[in-house]
Residue, then its C-alpha position, 0 to 999 in steps of 0.5 A: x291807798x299807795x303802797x307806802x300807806x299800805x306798808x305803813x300800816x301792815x309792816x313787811x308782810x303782804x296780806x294773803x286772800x284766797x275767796x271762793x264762789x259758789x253757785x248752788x241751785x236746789x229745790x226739786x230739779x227734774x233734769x239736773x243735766x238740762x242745768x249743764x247744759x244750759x250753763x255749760x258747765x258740769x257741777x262740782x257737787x250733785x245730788x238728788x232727793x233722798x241721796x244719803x251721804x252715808x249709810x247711817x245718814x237722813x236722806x237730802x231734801x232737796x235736790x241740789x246742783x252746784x258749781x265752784x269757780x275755780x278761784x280767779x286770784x290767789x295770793x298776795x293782794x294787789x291793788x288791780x280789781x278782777x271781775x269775771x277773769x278779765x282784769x280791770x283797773x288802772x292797770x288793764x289794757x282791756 
């Protein structure tokens, strides 16, 4: 689609994203802290097996180890696709 098309078809404005990716891992982990490590990354949400999440709360069933990605574009779309923080497409010198 050129720019004109998409003009065309949604005035002035630019559309607006904001996307969010999440990896989660649950189950019965027995060393979360071996998922840090092996990944590299320290999870953005952690909890075990019977944690509550508040004091009136039914304990988890799972254990369960996540990690967001920090978002890798936000903002007006443009027409350059992302993959993996590195960009790719007609515009890429990758």
């Amino acid at each position: 689609m050129t720019d004109e098309e998409l003009g065309a078809l949604i005035g002035d404005e630019e559309p607006y994203f904001c996307y969010s990716a999440t990896l989660r891992i649950w189950g019965d982990i027995p060393d979360p802290d071996a998922i840090s490590r092996r990944l590299g990354l320290e999870p953005t949400h952690a909890h075990r097996k019977g944690d509550k999440r508040g004091p009136r709360s039914p304990g988890h069933k799972h254990d369960q180890w996540s990690y967001m990605a920090p978002s890798m574009r936000r903002g007006p779309w443009r027409s350059t696709s992302w993959r993996c923080g590195r960009r790719s497409g007609p515009t890429s010198s990758t």
